[in-house]
N, CA, C and O atoms as CSV, one atom per row, in Angstrom:
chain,resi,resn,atom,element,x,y,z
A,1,UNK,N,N,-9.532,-21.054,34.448
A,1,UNK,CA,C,-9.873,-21.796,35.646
A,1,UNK,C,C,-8.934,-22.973,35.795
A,1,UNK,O,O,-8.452,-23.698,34.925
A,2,UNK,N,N,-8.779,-22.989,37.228
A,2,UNK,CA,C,-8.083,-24.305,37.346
A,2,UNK,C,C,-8.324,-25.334,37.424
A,2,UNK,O,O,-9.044,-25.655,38.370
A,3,UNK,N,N,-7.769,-26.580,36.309
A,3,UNK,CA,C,-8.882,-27.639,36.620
A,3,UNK,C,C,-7.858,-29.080,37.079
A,3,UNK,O,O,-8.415,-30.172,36.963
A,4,UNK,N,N,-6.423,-29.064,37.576
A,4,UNK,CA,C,-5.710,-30.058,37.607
A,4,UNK,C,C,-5.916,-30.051,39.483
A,4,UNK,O,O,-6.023,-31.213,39.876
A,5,UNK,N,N,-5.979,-29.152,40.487
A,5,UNK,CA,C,-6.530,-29.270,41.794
A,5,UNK,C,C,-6.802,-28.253,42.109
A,5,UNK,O,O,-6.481,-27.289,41.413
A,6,UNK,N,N,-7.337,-28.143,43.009
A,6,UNK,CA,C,-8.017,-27.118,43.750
A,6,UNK,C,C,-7.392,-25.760,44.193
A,6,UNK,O,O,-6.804,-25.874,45.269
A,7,UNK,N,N,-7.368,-24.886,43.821
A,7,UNK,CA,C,-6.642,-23.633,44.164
A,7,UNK,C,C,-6.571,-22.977,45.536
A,7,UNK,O,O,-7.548,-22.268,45.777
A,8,UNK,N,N,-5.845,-23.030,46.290
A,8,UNK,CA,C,-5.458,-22.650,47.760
A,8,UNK,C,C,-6.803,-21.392,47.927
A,8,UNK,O,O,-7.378,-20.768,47.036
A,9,UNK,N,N,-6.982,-21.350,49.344
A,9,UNK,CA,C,-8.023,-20.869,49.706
A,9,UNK,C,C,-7.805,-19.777,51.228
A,9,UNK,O,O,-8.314,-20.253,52.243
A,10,UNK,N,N,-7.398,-18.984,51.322
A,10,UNK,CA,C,-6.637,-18.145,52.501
A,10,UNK,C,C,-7.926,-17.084,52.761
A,10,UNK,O,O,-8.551,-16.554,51.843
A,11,UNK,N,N,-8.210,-16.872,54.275
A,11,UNK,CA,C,-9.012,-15.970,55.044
A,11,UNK,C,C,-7.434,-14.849,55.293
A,11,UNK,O,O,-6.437,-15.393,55.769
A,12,UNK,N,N,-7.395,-13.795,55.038
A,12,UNK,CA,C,-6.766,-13.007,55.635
A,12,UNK,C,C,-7.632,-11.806,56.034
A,12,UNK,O,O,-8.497,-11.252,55.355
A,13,UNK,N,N,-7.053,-11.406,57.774
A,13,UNK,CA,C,-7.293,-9.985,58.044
A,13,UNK,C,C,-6.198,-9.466,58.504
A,13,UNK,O,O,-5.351,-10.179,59.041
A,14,UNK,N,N,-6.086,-8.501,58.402
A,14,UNK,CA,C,-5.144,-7.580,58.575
A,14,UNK,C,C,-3.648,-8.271,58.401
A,14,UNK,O,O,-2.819,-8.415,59.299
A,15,UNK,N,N,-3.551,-8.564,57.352
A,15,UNK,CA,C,-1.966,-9.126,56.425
A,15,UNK,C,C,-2.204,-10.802,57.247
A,15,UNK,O,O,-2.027,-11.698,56.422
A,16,UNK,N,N,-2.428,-11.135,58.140
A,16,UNK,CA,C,-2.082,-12.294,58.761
A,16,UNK,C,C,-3.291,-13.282,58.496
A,16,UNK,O,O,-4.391,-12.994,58.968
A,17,UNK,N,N,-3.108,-14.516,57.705
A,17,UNK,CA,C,-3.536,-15.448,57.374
A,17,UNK,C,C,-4.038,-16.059,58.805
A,17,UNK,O,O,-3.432,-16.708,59.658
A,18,UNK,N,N,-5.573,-15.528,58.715
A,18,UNK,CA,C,-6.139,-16.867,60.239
A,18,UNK,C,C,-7.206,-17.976,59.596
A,18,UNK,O,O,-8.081,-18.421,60.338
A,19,UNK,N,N,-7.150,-18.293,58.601
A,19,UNK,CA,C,-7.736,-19.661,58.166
A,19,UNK,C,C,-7.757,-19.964,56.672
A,19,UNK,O,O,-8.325,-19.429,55.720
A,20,UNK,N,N,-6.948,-20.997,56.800
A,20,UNK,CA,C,-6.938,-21.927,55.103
A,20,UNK,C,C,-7.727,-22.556,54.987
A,20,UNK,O,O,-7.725,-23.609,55.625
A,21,UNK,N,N,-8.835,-22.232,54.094
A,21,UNK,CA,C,-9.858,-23.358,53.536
A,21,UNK,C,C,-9.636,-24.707,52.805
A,21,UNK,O,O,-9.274,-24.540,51.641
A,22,UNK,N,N,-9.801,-26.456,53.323
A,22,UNK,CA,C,-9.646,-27.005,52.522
A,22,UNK,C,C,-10.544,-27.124,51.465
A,22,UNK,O,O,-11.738,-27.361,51.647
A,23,UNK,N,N,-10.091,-26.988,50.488
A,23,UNK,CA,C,-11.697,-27.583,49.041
A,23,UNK,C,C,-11.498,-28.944,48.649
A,23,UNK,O,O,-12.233,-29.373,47.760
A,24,UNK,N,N,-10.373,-29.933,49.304
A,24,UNK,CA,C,-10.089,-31.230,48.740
A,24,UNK,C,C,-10.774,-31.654,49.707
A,24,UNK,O,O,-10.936,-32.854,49.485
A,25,UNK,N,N,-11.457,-31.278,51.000
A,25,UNK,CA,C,-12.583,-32.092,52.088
A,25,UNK,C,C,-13.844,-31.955,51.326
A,25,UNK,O,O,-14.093,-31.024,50.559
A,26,UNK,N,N,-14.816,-33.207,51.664
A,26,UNK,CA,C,-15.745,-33.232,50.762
A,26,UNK,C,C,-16.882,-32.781,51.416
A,26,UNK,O,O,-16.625,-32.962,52.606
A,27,UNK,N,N,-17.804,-32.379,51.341
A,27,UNK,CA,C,-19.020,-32.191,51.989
A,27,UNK,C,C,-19.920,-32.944,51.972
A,27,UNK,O,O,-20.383,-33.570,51.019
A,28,UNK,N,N,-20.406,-32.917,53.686
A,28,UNK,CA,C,-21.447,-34.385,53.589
A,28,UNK,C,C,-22.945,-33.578,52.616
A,28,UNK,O,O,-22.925,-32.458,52.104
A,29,UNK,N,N,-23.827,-34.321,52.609
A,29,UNK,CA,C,-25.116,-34.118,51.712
A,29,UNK,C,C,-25.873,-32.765,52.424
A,29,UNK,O,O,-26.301,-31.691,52.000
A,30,UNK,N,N,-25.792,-33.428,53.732
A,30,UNK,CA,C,-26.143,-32.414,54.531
A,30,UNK,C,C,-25.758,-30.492,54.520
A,30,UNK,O,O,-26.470,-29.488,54.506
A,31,UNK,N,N,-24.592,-30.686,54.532
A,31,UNK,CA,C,-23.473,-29.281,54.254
A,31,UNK,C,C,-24.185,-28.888,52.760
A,31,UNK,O,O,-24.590,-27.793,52.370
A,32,UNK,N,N,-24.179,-29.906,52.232
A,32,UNK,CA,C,-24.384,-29.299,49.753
A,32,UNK,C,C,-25.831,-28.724,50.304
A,32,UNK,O,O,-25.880,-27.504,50.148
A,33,UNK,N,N,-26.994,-29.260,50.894
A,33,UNK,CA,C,-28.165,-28.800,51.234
A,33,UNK,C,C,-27.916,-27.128,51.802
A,33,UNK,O,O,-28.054,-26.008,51.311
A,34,UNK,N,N,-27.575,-27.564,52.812
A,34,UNK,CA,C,-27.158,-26.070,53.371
A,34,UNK,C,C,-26.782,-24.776,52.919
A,34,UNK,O,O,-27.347,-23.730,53.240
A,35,UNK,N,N,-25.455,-24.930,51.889
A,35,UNK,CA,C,-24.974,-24.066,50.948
A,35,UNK,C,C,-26.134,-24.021,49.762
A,35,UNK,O,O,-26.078,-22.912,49.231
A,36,UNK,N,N,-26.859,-24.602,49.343
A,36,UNK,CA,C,-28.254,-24.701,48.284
A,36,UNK,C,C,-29.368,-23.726,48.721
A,36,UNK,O,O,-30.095,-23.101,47.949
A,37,UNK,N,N,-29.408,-23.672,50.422
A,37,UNK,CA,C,-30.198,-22.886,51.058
A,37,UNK,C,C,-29.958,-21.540,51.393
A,37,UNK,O,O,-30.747,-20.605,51.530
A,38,UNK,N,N,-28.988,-21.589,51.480
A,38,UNK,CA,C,-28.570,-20.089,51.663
A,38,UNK,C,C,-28.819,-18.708,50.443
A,38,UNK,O,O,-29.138,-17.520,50.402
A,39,UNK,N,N,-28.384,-19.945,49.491
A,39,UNK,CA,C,-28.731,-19.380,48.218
A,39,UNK,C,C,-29.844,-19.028,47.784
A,39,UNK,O,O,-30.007,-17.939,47.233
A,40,UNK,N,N,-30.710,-19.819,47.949
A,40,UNK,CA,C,-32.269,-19.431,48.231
A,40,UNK,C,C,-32.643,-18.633,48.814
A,40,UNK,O,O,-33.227,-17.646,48.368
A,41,UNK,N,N,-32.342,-18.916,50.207
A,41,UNK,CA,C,-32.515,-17.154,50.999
A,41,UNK,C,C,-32.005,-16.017,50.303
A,41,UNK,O,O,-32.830,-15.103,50.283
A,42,UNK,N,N,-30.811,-15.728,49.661
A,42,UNK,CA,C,-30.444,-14.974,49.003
A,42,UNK,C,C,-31.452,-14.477,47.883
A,42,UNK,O,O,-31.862,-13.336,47.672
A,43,UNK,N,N,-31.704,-15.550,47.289
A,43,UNK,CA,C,-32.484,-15.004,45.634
A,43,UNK,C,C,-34.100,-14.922,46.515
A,43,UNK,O,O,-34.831,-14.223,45.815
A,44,UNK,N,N,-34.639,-15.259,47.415
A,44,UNK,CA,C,-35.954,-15.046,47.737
A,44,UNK,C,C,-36.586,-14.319,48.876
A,44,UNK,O,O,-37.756,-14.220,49.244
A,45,UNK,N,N,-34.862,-13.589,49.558
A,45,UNK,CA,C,-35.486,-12.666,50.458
A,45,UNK,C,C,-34.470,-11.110,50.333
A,45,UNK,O,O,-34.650,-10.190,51.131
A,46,UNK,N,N,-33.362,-11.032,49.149
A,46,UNK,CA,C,-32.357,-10.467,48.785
A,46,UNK,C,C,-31.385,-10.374,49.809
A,46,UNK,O,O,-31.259,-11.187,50.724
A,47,UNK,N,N,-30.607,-9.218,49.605
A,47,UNK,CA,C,-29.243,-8.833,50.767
A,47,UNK,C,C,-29.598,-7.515,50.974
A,47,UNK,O,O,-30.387,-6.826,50.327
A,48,UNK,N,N,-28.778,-7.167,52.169
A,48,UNK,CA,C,-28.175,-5.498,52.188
A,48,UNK,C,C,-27.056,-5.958,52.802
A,48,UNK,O,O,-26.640,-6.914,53.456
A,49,UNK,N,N,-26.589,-4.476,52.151
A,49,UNK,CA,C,-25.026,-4.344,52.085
A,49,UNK,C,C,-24.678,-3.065,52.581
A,49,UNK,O,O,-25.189,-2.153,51.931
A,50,UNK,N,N,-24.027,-2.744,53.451
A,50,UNK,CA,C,-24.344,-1.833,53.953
A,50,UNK,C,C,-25.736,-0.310,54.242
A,50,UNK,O,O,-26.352,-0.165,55.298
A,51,UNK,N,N,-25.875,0.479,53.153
A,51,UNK,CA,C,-26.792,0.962,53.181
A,51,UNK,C,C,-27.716,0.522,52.220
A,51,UNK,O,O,-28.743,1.200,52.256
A,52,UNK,N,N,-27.729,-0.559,51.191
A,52,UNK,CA,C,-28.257,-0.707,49.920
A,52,UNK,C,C,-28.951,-1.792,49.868
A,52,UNK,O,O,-28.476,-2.468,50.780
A,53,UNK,N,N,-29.867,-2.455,49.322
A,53,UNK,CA,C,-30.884,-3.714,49.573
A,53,UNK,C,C,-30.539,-4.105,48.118
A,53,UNK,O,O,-30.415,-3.289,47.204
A,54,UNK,N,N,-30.385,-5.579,47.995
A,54,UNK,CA,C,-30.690,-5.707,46.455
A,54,UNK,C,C,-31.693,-7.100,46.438
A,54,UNK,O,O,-31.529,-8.236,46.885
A,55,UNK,N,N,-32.626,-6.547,45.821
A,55,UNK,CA,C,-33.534,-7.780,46.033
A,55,UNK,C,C,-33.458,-8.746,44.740
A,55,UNK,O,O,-34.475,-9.439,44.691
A,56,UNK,N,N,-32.891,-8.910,44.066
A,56,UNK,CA,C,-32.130,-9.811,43.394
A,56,UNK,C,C,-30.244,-9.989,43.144
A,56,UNK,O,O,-29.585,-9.758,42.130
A,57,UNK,N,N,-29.990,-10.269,43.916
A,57,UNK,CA,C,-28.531,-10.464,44.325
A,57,UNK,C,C,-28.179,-11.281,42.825
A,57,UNK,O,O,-28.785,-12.218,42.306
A,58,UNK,N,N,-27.055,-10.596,42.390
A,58,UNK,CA,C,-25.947,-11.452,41.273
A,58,UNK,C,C,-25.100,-12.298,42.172
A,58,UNK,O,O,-25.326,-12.391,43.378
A,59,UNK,N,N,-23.901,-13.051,41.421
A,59,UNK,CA,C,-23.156,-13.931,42.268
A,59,UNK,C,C,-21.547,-13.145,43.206
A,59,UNK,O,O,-20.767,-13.460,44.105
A,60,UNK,N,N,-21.771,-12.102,42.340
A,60,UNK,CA,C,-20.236,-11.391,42.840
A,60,UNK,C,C,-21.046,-10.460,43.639
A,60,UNK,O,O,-20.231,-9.591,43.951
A,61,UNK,N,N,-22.207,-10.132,44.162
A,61,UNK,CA,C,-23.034,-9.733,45.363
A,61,UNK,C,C,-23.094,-10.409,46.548
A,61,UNK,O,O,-22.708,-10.082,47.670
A,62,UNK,N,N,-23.801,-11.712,46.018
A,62,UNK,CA,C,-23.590,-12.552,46.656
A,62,UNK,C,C,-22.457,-13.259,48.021
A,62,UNK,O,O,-22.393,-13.530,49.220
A,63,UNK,N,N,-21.636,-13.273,46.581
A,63,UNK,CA,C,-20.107,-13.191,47.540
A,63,UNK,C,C,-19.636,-12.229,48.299
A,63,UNK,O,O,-19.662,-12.535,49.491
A,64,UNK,N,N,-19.233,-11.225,48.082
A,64,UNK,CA,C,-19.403,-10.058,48.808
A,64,UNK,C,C,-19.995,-9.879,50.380
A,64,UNK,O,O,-19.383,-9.514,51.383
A,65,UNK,N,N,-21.324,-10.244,50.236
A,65,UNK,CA,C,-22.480,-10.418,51.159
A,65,UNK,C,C,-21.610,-11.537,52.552
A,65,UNK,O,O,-21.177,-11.214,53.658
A,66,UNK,N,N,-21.644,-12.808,51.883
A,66,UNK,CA,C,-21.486,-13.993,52.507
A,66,UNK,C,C,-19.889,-14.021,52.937
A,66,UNK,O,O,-19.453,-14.655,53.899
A,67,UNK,N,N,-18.828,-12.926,51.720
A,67,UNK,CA,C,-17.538,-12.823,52.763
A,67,UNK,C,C,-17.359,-12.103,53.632
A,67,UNK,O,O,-16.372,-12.345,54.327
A,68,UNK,N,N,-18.281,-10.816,54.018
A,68,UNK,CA,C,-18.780,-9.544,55.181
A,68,UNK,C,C,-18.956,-10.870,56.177
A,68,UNK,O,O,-18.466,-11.123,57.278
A,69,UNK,N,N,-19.648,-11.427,55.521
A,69,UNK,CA,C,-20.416,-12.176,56.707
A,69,UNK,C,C,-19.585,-13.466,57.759
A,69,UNK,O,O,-19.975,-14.013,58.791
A,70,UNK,N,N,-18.357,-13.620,56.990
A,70,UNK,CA,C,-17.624,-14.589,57.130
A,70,UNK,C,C,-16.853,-13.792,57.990
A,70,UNK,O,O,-16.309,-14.437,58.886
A,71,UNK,N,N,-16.558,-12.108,57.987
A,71,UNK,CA,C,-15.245,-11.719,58.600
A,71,UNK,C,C,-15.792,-11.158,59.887
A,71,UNK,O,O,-15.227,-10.737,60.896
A,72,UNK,N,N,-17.075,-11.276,59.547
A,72,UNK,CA,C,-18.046,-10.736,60.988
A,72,UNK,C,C,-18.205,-12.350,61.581
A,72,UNK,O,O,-18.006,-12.187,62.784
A,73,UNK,N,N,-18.377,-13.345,61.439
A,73,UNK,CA,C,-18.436,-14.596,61.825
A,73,UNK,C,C,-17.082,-14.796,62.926
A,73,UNK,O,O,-17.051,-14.932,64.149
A,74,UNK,N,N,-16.054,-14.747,61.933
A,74,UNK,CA,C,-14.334,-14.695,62.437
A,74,UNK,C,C,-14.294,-13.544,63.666
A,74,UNK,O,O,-13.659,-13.958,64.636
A,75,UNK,N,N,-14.617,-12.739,63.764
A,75,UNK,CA,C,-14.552,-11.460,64.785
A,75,UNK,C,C,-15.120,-11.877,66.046
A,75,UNK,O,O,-14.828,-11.760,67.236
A,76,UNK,N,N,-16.082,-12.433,65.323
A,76,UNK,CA,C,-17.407,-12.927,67.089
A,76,UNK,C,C,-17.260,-14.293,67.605
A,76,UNK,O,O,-17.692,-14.730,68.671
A,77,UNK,N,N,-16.540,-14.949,66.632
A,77,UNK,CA,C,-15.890,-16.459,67.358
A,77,UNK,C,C,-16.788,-17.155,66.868
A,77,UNK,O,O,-16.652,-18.316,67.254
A,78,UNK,N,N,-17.718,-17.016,66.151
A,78,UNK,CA,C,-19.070,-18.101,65.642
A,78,UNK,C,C,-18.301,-18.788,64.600
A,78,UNK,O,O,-17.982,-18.284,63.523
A,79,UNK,N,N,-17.998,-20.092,65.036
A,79,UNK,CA,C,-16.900,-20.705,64.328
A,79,UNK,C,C,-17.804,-21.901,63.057
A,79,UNK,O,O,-17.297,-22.419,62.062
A,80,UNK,N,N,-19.312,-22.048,63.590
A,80,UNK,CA,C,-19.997,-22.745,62.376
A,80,UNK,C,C,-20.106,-21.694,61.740
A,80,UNK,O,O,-19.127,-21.674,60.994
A,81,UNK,N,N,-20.966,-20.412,61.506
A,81,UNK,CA,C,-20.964,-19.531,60.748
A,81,UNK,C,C,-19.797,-19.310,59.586
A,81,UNK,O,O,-19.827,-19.207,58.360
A,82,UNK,N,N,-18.747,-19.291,60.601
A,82,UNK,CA,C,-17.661,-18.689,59.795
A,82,UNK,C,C,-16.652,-20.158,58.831
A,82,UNK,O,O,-15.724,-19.919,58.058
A,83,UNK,N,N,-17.189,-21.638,59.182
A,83,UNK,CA,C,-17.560,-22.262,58.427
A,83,UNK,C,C,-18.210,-22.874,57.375
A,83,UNK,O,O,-17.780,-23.562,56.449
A,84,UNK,N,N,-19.363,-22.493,57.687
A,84,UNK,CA,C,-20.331,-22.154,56.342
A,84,UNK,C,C,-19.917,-21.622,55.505
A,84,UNK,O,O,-19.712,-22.190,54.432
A,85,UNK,N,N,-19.632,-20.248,55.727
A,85,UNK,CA,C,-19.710,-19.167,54.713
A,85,UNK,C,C,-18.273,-19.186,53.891
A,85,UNK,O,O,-18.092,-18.863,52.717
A,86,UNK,N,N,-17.175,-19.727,54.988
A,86,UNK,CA,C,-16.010,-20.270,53.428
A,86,UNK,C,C,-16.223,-21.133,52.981
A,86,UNK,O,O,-15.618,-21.263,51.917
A,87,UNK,N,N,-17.083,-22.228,53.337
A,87,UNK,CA,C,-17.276,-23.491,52.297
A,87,UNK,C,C,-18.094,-23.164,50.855
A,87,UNK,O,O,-18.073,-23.674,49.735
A,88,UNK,N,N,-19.090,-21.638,51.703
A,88,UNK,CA,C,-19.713,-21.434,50.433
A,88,UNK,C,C,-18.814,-20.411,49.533
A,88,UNK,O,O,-19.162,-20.195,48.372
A,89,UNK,N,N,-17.806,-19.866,50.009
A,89,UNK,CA,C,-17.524,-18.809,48.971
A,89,UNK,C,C,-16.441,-20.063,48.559
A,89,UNK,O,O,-16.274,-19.980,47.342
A,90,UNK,N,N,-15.568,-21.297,49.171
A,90,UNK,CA,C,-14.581,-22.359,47.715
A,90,UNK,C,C,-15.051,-22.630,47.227
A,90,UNK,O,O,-14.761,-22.446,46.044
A,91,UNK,N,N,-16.340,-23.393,47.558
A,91,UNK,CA,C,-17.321,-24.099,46.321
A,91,UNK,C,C,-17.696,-22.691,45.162
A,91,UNK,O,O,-17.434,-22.534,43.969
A,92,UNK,N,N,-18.449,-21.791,46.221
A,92,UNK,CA,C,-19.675,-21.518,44.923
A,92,UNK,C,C,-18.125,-20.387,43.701
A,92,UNK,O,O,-18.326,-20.325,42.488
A,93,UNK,N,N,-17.220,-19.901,44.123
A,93,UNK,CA,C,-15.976,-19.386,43.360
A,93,UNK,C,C,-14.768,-20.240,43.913
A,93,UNK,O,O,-14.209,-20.119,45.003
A,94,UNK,N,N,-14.413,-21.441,42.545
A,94,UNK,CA,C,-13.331,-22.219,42.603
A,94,UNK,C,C,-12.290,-21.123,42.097
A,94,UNK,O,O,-11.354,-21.855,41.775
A,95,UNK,N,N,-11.836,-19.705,41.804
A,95,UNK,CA,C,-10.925,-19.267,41.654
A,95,UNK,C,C,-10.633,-18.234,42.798
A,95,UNK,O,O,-9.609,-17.562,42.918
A,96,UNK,N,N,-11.540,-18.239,43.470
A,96,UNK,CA,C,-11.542,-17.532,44.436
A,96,UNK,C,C,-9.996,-18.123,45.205
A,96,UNK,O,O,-9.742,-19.324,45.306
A,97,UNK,N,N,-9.044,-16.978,45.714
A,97,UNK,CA,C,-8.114,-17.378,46.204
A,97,UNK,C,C,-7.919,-16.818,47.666
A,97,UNK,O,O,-7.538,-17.540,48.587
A,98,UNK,N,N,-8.159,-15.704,47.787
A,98,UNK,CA,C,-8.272,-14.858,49.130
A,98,UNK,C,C,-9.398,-14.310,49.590
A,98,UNK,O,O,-10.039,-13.809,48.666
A,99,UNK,N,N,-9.935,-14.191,50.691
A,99,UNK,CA,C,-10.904,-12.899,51.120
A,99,UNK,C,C,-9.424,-12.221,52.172
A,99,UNK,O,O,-8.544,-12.597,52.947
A,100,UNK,N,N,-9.917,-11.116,51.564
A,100,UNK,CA,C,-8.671,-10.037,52.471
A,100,UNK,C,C,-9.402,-9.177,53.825
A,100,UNK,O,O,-10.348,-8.620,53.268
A,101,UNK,N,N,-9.433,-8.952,54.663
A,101,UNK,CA,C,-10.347,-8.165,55.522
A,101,UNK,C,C,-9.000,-7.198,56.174
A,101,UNK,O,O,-8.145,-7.771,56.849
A,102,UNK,N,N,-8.893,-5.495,55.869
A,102,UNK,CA,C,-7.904,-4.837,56.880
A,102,UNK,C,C,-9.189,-3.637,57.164
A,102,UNK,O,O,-10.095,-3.205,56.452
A,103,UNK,N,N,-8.715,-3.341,58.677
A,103,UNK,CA,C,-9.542,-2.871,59.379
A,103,UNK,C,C,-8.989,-1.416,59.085
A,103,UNK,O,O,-7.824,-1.162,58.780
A,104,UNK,N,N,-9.977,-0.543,59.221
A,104,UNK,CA,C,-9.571,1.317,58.596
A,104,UNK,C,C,-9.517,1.964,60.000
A,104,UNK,O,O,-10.119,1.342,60.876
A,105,UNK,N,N,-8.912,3.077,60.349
A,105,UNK,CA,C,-8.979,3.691,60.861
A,105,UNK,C,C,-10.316,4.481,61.501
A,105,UNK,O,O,-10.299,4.947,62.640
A,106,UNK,N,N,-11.180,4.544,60.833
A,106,UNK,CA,C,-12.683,4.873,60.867
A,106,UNK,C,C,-13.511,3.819,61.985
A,106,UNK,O,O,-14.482,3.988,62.721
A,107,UNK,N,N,-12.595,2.645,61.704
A,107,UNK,CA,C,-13.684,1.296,62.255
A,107,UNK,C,C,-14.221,0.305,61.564
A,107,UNK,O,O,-14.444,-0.862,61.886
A,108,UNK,N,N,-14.521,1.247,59.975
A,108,UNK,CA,C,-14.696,0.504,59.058
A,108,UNK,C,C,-13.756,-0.843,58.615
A,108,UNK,O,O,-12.561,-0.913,58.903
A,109,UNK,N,N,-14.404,-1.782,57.952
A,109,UNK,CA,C,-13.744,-3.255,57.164
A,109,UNK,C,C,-13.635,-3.086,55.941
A,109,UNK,O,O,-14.565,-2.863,55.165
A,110,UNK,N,N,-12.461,-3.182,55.674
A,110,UNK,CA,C,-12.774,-3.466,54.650
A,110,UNK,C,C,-12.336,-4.246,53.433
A,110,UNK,O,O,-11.230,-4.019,52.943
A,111,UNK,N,N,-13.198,-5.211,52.886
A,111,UNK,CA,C,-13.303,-6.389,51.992
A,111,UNK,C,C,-12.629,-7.309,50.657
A,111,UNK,O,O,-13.498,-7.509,49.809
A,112,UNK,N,N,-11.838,-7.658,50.443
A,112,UNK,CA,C,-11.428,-7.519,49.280
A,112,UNK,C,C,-11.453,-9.119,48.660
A,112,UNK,O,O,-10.485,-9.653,49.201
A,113,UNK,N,N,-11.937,-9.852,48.014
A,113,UNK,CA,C,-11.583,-10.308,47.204
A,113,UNK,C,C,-10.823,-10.792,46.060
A,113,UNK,O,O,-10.820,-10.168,44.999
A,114,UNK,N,N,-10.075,-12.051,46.256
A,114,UNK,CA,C,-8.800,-11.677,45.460
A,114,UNK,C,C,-8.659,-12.976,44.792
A,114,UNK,O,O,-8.548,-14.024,45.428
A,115,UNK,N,N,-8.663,-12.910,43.533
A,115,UNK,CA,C,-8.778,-14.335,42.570
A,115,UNK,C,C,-7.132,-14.205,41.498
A,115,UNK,O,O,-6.907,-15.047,40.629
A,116,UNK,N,N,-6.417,-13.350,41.704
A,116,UNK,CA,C,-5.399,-13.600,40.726
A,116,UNK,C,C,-4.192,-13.898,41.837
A,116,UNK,O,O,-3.033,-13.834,41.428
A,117,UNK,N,N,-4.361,-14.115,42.777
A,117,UNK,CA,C,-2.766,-14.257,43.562
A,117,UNK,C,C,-3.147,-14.974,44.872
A,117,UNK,O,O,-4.059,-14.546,45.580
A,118,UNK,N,N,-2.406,-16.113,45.192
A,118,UNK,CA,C,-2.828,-16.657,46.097
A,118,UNK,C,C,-2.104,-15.537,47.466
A,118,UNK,O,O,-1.895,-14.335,47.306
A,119,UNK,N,N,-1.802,-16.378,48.865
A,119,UNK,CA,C,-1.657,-15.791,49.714
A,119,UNK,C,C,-0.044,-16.009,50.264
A,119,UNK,O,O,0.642,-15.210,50.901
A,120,UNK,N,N,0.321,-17.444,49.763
A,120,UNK,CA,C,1.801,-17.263,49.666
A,120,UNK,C,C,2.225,-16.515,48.665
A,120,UNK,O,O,3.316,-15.987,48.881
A,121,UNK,N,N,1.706,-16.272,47.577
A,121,UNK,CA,C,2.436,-15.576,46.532
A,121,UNK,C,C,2.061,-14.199,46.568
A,121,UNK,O,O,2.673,-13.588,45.692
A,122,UNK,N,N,1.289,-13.457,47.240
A,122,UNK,CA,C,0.631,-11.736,47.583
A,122,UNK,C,C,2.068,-11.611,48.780
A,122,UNK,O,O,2.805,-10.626,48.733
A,123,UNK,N,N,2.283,-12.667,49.729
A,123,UNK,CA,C,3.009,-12.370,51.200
A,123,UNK,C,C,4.364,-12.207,50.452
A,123,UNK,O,O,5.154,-11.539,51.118
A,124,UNK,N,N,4.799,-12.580,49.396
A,124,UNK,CA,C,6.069,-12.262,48.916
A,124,UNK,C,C,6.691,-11.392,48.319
A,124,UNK,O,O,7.904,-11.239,48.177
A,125,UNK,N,N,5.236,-10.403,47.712
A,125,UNK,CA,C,5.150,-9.396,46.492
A,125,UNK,C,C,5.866,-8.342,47.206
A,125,UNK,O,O,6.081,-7.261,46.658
C-alpha cells in the first residue's frame, strides 16, 4: 500500500479517461456520514448483481456493486450519484487505481477494476 500520497484515481470507459478522482480533497462530516450509510444499506439490506442477491456483501462485492453503479450514474448524467460512489470506492480502496467500464457488443458493460497500474501508465502499455 501506498502510504507517502494518495494514488491517482481514473474513471475510464471505453479507453478514454472521463473523470479523475481527487483523494487529497477532504470530505466534509456530512459526505464520511454518507459513505458510513451506504455501507449499512449494503450489510442490512444486501446487493444484486446482476442475476445474483448477496445478502451479506464482502468488500470486493461491495465495490463491484457501487462501481456498476458509478458507470450507470456517469451514463445518466446523475452527477451527485456518480460522486458519491467514487468518493466511496478512493476512500473505502486506497489502492484502487482505475474503474475501467468498455461497452460489448451485446450491450453489455463491462467492469473492471484495476489496482496494479494507474491510467497514465495502462495508456502507455
Amino acid at each position: 500500500m501506498n502510504t507517502s500520497s494518495p494514488l491517482p484515481f481514473a474513471i475510464v470507459i471505453n479507453g478514454e479517461k472521463v473523470v479523475e478522482h481527487d483523494r487529497n480533497k477532504r470530505l466534509t462530516g456530512i459526505q464520511r456520514r454518507f459513505l458510513d450509510e451506504m455501507d449499512q444499506k449494503m450489510d442490512s439490506e444486501g446487493i444484486e448483481m446482476g442475476n445474483e442477491k448477496f445478502d451479506s456483501p464482502n468488500a470486493v462485492q461491495k465495490a463491484q456493486y457501487i462501481a456498476n453503479t458509478l458507470i450507470n450514474a456517469l451514463q445518466n448524467e446523475n452527477e451527485s450519484l456518480a460522486a458519491a460512489c467514487s468518493s466511496y470506492l478512493a476512500r473505502r480502496l486506497p489502492d484502487l487505481q482505475q474503474v475501467k467500464a468498455k461497452s460489448e457488443k451485446n450491450g453489455a458493460t463491462m467492469i473492471e477494476l484495476v489496482f496494479d497500474r494507474s491510467y497514465e501508465k495502462a495508456s502507455t502499455e
